[in-house]
C-alpha positions as CSV (number, residue, x, y, z in Angstrom):
1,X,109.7,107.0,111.9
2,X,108.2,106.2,115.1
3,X,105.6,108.8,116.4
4,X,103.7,109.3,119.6
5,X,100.9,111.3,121.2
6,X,101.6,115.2,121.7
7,X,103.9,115.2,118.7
8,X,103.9,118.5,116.4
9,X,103.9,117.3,112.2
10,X,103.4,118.8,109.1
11,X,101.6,117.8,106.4
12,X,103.6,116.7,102.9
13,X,100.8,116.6,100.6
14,X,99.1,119.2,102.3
15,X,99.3,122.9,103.7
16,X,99.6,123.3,107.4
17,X,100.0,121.0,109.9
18,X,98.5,119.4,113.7
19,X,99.2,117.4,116.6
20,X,99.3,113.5,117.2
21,X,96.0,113.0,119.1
22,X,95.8,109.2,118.8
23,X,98.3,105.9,117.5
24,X,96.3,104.3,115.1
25,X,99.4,101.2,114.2
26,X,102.6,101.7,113.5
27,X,102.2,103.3,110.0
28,X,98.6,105.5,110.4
29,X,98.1,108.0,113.4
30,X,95.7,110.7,114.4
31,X,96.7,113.7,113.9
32,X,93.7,117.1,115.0
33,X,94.2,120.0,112.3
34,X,94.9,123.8,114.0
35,X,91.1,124.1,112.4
36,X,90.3,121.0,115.3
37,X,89.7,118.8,112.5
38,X,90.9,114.9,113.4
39,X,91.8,112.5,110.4
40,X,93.9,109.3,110.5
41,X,96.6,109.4,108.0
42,X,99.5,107.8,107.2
43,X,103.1,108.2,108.9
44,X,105.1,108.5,105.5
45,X,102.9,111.7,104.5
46,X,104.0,113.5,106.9
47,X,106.9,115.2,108.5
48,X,107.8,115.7,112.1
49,X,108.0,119.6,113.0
50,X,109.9,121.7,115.7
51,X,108.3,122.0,119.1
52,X,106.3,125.1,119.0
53,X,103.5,126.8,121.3
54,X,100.5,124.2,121.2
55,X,97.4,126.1,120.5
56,X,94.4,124.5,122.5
57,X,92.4,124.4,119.3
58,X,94.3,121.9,118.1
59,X,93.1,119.1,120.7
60,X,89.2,120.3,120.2
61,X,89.2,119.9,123.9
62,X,88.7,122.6,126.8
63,X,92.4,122.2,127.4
64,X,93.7,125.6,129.1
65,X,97.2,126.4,127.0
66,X,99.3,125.1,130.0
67,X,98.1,121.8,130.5
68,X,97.9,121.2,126.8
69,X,102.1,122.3,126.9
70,X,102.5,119.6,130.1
71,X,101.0,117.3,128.3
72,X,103.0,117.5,125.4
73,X,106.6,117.7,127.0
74,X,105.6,115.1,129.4
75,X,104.6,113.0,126.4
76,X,108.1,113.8,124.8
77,X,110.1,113.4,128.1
78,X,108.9,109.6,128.6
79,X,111.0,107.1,126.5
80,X,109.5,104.8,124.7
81,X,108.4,101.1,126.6
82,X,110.1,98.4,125.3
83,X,108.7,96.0,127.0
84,X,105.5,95.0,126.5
85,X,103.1,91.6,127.9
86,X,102.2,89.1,124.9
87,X,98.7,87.9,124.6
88,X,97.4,84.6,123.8
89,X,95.7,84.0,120.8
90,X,94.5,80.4,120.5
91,X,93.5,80.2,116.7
92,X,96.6,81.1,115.7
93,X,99.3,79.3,114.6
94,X,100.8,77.6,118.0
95,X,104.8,77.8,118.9
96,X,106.0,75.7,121.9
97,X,107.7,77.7,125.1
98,X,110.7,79.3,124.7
99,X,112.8,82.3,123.3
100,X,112.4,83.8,120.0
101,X,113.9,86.5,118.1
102,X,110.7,87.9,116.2
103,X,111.3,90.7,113.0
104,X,108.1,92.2,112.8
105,X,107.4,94.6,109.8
106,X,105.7,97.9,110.6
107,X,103.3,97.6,107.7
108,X,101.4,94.8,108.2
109,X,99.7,95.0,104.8
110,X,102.9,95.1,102.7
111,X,105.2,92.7,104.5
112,X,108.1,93.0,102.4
113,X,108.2,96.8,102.6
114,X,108.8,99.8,105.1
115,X,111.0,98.7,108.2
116,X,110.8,95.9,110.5
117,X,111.4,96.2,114.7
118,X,113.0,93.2,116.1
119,X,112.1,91.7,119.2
120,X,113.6,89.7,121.5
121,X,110.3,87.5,123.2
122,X,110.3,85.9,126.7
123,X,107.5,82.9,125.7
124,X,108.7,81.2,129.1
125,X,106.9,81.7,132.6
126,X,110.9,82.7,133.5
127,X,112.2,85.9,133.6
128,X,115.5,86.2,131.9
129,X,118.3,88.3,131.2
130,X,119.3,88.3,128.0
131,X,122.7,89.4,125.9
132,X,122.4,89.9,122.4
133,X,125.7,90.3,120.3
134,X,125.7,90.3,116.0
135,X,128.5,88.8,113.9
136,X,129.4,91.0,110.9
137,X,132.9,90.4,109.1
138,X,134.6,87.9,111.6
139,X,133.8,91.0,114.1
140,X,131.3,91.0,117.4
141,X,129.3,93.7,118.5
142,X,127.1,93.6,122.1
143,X,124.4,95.2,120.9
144,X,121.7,95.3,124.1
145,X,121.3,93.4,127.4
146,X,118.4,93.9,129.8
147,X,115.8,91.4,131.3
148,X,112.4,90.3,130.3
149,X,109.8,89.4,132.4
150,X,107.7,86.2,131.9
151,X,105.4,85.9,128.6
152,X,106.8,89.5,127.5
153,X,108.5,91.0,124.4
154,X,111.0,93.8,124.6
155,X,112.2,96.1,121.6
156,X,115.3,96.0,120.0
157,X,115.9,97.8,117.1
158,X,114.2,99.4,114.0
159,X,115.6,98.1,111.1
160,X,115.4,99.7,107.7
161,X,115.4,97.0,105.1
162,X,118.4,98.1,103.6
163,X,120.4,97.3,107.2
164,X,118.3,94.4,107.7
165,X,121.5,91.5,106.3
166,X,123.3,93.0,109.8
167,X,121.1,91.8,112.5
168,X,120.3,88.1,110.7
169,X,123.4,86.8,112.5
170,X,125.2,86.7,116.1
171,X,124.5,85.0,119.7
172,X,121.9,85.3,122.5
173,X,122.7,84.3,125.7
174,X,120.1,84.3,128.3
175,X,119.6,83.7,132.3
176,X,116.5,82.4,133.4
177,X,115.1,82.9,137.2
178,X,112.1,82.4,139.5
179,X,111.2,83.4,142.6
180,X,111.1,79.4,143.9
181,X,111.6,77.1,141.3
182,X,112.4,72.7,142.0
183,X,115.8,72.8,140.6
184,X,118.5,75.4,139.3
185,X,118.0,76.0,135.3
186,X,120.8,76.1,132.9
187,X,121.6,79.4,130.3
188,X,120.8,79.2,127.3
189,X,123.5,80.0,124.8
190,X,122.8,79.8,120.9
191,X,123.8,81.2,117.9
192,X,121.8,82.5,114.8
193,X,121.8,82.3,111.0
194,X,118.8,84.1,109.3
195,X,119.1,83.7,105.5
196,X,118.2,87.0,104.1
197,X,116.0,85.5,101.3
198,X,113.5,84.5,104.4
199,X,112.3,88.0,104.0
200,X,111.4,88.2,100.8
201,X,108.6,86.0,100.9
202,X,105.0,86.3,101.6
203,X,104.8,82.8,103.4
204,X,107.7,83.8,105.6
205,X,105.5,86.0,108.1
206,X,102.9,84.7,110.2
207,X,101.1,85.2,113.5
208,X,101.3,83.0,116.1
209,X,99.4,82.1,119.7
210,X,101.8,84.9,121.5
211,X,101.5,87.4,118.8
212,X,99.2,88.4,116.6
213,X,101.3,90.5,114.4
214,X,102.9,89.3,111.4
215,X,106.8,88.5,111.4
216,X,109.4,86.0,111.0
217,X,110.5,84.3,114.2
218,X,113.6,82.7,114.9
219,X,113.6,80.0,117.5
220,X,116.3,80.1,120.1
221,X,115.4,77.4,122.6
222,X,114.2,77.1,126.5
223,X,115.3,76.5,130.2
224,X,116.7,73.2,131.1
225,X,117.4,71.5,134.3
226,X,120.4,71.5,135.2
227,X,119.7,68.5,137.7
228,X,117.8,66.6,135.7
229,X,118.5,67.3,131.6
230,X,121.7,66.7,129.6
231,X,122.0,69.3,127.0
232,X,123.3,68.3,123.8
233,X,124.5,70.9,121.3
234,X,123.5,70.9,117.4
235,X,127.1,72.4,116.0
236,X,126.8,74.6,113.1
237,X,129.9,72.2,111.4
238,X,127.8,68.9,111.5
239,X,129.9,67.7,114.4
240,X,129.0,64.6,116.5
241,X,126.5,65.3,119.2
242,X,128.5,66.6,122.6
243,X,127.1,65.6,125.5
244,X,127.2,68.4,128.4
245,X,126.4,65.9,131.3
246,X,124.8,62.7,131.8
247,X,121.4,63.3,133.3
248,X,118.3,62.0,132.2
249,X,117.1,64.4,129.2
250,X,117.7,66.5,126.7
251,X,116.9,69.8,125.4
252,X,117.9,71.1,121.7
253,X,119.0,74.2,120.4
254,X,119.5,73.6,116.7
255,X,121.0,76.1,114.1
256,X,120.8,74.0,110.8
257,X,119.9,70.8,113.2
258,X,118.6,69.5,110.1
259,X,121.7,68.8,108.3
260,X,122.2,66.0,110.6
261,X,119.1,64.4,108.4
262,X,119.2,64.9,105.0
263,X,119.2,62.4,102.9
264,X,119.0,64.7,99.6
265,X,119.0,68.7,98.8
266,X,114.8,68.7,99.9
267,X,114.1,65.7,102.2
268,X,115.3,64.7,105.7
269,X,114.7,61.6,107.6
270,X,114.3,61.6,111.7
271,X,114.9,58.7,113.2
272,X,113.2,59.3,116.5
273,X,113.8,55.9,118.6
274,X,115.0,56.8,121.8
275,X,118.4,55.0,121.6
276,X,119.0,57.3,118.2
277,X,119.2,60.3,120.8
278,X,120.7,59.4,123.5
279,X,123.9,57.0,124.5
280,X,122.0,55.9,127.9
281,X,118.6,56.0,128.3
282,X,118.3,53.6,131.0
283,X,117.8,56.1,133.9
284,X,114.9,57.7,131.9
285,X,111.1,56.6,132.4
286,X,109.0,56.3,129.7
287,X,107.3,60.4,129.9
288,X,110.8,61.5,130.0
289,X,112.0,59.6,126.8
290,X,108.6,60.8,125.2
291,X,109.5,64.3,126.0
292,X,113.0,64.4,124.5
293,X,111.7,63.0,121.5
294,X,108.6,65.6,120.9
295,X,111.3,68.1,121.2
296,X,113.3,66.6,118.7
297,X,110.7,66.5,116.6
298,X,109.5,70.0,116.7
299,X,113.2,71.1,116.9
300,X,113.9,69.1,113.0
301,X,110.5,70.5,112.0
302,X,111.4,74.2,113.1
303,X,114.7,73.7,111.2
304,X,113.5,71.8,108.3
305,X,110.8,75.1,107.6
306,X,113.6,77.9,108.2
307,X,116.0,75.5,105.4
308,X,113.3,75.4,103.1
309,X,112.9,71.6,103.0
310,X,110.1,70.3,100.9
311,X,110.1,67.2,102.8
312,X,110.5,65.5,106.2
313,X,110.0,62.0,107.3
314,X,109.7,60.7,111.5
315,X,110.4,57.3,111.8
316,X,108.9,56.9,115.6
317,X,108.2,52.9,115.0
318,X,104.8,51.5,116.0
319,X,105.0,50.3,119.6
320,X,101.6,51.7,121.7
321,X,101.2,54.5,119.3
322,X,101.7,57.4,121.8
323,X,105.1,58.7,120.2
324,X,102.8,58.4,116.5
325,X,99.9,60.2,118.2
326,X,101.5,62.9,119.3
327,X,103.8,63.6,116.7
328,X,100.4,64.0,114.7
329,X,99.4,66.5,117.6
330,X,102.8,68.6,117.1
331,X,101.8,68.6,113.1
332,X,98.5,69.8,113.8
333,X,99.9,73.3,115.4
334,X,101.2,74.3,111.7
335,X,99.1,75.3,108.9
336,X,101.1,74.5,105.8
337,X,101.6,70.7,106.0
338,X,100.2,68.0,104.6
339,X,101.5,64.5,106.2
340,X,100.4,60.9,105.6
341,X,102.0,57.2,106.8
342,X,105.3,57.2,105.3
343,X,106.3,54.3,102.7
344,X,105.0,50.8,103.6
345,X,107.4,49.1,101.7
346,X,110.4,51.2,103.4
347,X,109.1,52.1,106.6
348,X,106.6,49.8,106.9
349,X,103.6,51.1,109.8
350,X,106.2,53.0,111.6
351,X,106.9,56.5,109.7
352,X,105.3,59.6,108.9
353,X,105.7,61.6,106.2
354,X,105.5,65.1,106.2
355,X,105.5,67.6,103.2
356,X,106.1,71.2,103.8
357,X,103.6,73.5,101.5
358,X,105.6,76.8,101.5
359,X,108.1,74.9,99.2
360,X,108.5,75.1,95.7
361,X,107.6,71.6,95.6
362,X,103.4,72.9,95.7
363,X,104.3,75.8,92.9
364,X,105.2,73.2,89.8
């Protein structure tokens, strides 16, 4: 249970009770004793009481009775913000721009206990309007709509981990807007597909540049020009790539995107020459084709981590050695690979191979 400043507990383990003075992190708070006594202590040992007459030696302050009541209900009276700005945390593990559904355990010490809050995060310099609508039993349920503003996440839903297999699977649909922007942006519309066993490991959670707390995250994708991209959809069923329109790039969304490559249960291979993505490329410059292909790649990587691959190889040829060089630069952002030139004899100077450490693969 969620508490908040001004709130009236008991004690479990303990006789008596006090006030929330302080919120410590989502499982310890504050709370001062009726002797005026503050301790931290955890939220699962104690109990939230009925609203009573707040005594002002409960805050230790030289509250007057009245304005320690006003503060109280007016504490209780505000809801709870759901929106709140991300930070930026350079050390941490980086994520490209875009929208992400984040599950975020309360306890940050035992990840695979006590419940998780899911977030819907805005890691765009858009604001959106977002839908978001879960698949249970051939049945669809809107659960929550709202906006976000730029480089913000809002709150969902606390999920108990025995609910948690119901919100692993439905559509987002989001809007994006600026004040003045060069050319109208196209929704976003994507399905997800969380496979429940994601959360029961350790190496599944991990903080990132936007947010320093611990979750799993669940890419959804970014803006795209509508005057200048062609979208081409990833279908869940392994269908041929659609092409929306015929403009001069591409953005991915990319549920199980990495079907398309397997070559075996553990390993996929990426052919990333530009005339393996796209039918025409002859109205695209050169930092246009090199952009749709770094977002393949991080698009097949992001997929090939969330399918538990063990192994992914990018055959980007040897030409100047840009697409090569910045392939290596997109590896770099994640902490648990390990990548080398890819097979001489097969590939010859013009792959590299990538091996993804979370895998069983590195617990023979």
């Amino acid at each position: 249970m969620r508490y908040k400043v001004g709130d009236r507990v008991k004690f479990l383990n303990d006789v008596g009770g006090g006030v929330v003075t302080k919120i410590i992190s989502p499982t310890m708070v504050s709370v001062t004793a009726e002797d005026g006594f503050e301790m931290p202590i955890m939220t699962n040992e104690i109990l939230l009481a009925e609203s009573s007459e707040p005594k002002e030696a409960m805050f230790n302050q030289d509250f007057s009775p009245s304005e320690t009541l006003s503060k109280i209900q007016t504490s209780q009276e505000e809801p709870m913000n759901r929106l709140t700005q991300l930070q930026k945390f350079s050390s941490l593990n980086s994520k490209p721009s875009g929208i992400y559904l984040a599950y975020v355990p309360q306890d940050q010490v035992w990840l695979l206990k006590d419940d998780v809050d899911l977030f819907i995060v805005n890691f765009t310099s858009f604001e959106i309007v977002y839908s978001l609508i879960l698949e249970n039993e051939g049945k669809f349920e809107g659960i929550d709509y709202c906006s976000i503003e730029p480089f913000s996440k809002i709150h969902i839903q606390t999920i108990h981990r025995d609910d948690l297999t119901k919100w692993l699977n439905g559509f987002v649909q989001v809007l994006f807007f600026k004040d003045v922007d060069s050319t109208l942006r196209m929704p976003l519309h994507t399905d997800f597909n969380i496979k429940p066993a994601r959360f029961l490991e350790k190496e599944s959670y991990f903080s990132t540049n936007f947010m320093e707390e611990k979750g799993v995250l669940c890419y959804l994708g970014q803006s795209a020009s509508a005057k200048e991209f062609q979208q081409i959809s990833w279908q869940k069923d392994k269908e041929t790539i659609q092409n929306i329109n015929t403009q001069s790039s591409v953005v991915f969304t990319y549920e199980k995107l990495i079907d398309k490559y397997r070559i075996d249960d553990h390993t996929a291979e990426v052919d990333l020459h530009i005339k393996r993505i796209v039918d025409d490329s002859n109205e695209m410059n050169s930092s246009q084709m090199l952009e749709v292909q770094k977002r393949l790649c991080v698009m097949c990587l992001e997929s090939a981590i969330e399918e538990k691959l063990q192994k992914i190889i990018f055959i980007h040829g040897v030409g100047n050695g840009i697409l090569k060089k910045e392939i290596i630069n997109i590896l770099q952002e994640y902490p648990n690979l390990h990548y080398f030139d890819a097979s001489m004899q097969k590939y010859g100077f013009g792959a590299t191979e990538v091996l993804i450490k979370s895998t069983r693969l590195f617990h023979l």
